[in-house]
C-alpha positions in Angstrom: 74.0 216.7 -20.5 77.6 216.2 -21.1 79.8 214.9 -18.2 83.2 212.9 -17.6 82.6 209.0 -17.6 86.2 207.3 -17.6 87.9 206.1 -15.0 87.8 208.4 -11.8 90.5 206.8 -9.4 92.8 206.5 -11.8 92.3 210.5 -12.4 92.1 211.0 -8.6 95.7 209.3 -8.7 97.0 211.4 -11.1 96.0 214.7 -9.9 96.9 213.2 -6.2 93.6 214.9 -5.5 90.4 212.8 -4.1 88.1 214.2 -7.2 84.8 212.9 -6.7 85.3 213.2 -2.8 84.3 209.5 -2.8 85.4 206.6 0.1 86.8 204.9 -3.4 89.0 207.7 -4.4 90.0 208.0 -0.6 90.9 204.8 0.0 92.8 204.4 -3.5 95.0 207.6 -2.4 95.9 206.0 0.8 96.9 202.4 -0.5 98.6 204.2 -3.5 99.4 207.4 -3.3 101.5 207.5 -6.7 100.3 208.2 -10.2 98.4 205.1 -12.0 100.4 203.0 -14.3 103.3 200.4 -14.5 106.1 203.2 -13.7 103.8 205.4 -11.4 106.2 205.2 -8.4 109.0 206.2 -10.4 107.5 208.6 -13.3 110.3 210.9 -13.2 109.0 213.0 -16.8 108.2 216.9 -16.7 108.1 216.5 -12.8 108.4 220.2 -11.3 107.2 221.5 -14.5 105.7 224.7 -14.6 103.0 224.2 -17.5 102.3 220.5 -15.8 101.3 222.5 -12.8 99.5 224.3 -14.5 97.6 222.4 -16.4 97.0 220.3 -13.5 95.2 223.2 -11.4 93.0 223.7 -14.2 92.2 219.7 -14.4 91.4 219.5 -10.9 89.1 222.6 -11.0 87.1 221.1 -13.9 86.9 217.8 -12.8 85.7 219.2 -9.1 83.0 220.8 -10.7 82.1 218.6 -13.5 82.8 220.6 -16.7 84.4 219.8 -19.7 86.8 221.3 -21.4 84.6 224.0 -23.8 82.6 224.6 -20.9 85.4 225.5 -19.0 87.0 227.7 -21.0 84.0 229.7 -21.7 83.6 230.3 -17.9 87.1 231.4 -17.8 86.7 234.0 -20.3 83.5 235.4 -19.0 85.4 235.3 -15.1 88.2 237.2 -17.4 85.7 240.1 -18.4 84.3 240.5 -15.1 85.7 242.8 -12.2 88.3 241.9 -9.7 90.7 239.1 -9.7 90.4 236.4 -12.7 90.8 233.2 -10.6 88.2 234.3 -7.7 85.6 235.2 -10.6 86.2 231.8 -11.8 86.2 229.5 -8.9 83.0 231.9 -7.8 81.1 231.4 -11.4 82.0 227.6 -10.5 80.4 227.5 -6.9 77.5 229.4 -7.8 76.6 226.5 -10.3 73.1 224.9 -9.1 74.2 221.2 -8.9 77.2 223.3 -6.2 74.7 224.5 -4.3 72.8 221.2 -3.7 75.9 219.7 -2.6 76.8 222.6 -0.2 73.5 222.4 0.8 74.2 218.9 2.3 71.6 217.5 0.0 74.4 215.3 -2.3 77.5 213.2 -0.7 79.2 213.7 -3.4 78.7 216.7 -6.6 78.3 213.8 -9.3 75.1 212.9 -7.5 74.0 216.8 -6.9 74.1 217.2 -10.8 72.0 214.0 -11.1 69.2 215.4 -8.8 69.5 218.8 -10.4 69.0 217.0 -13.9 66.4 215.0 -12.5 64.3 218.0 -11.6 64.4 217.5 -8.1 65.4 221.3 -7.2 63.6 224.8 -7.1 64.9 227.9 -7.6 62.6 230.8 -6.0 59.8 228.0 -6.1 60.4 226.8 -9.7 61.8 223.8 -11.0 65.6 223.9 -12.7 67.2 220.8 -14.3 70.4 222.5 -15.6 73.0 221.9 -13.3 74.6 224.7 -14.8 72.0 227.6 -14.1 73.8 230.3 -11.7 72.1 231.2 -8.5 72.0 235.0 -7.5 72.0 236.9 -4.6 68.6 236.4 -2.7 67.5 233.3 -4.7 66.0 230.4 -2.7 66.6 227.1 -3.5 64.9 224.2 -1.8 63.7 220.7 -2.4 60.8 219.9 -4.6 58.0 217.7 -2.6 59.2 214.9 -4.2 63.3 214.9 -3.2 62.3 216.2 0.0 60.8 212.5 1.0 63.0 210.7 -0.7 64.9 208.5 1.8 69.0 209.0 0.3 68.0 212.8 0.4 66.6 212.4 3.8 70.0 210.2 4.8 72.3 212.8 3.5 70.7 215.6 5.8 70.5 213.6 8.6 74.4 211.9 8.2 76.4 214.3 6.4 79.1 216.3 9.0 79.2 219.6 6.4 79.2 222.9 8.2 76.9 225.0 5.5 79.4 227.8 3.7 79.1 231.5 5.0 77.2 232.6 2.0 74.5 230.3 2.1 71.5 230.6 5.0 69.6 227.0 5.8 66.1 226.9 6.4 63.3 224.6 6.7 64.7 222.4 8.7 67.6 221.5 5.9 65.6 221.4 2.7 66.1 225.2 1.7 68.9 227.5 1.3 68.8 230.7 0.8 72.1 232.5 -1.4 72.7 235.2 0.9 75.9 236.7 -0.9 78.1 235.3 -3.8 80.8 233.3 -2.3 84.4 235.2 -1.5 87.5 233.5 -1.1 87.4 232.5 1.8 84.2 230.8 1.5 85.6 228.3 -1.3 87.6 224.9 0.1 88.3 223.2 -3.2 92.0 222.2 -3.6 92.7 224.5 -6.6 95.4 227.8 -6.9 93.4 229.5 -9.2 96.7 231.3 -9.6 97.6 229.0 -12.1 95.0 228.6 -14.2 95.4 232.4 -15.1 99.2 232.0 -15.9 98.2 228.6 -18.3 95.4 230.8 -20.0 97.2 234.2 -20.3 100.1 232.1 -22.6 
């Protein structure tokens, strides 16, 4: 299971974007909201550049979501086939990932940890077990905790601390430890700090 392991508040600094929607990342942006680096507060190259912006929309989104760069790309050019706008098919394939779903769920603080209780087989999907944090839920699937993460106590924590209103196209249920997908996300639904926009111009070259 392939995922980013460098540095992430140095890449949080340089995409001025709290990444891993971490206290760490949070407080780094605060004290130091430049990029990382000797000359970060005065890094003056490429600034207001079209392709940096670019390129940087499309980091952010794959970092979000924890995908590397093939990965990516791959889910761009099936979002590209699809109907409708390229950049909502994209940032829907994206949210309708299963490790997404555990953290809109309020299951995960953070969507590093939703992928490792997804890969740790701690999730059903319409009552059967899914490690692949990349499986895509569907309209009408249930997913819900197994027995196991539904007693474990930083599972338990999460439900009971975490202030995160559940996303209009996902219906709660059993008190918490279920969801139920009750349409694919629109738009509207989908808070992540991307313009999808841009990805589509940086592809399309």
């Amino acid at each position: 299971m392939a995922r980013y392991t460098g540095p992430k508040v140095r890449l949080s600094r340089r995409l001025s974007t709290n990444i891993f929607e971490n206290d760490k990342g949070r407080r780094a942006l605060e004290r130091r909201p430049f990029p990382p680096g000797t000359h970060g507060r005065t890094r003056r190259r490429n600034n207001g550049s079209e392709y940096l912006a670019q390129l940087q929309e499309k980091q952010k989104a794959k970092y979000i979501y924890g995908v590397l760069e093939r990965q990516f790309k791959r889910t761009y050019e099936e979002a590209n086939r699809l109907q409708g706008p390229t950049g909502e098919n994209l940032l829907r394939l994206l949210e309708t990932r299963l490790d997404n779903v555990a953290y809109r769920a309020g299951w995960a603080s953070t969507r590093p940890q939703a992928r490792q209780f997804v890969g740790h087989g701690l999730l059903l999907v319409n009552g059967k077990r899914v490690d692949i944090p990349s499986y895509r839920v569907r309209k009408g699937d249930v997913v819900s905790l197994s027995p196991k993460a539904a007693a474990m106590i930083v599972i338990q924590h999460n439900i009971d601390t975490l202030d995160r209103s559940l996303v209009g196209w996902l219906e709660s249920g059993d008190g918490g430890k279920q969801v139920t997908v009750r349409d694919l996300p629109q738009r509207d639904h989908i808070d992540v700090p991307v313009r999808e926009q841009l990805i589509v111009e940086l592809y399309s070259k």
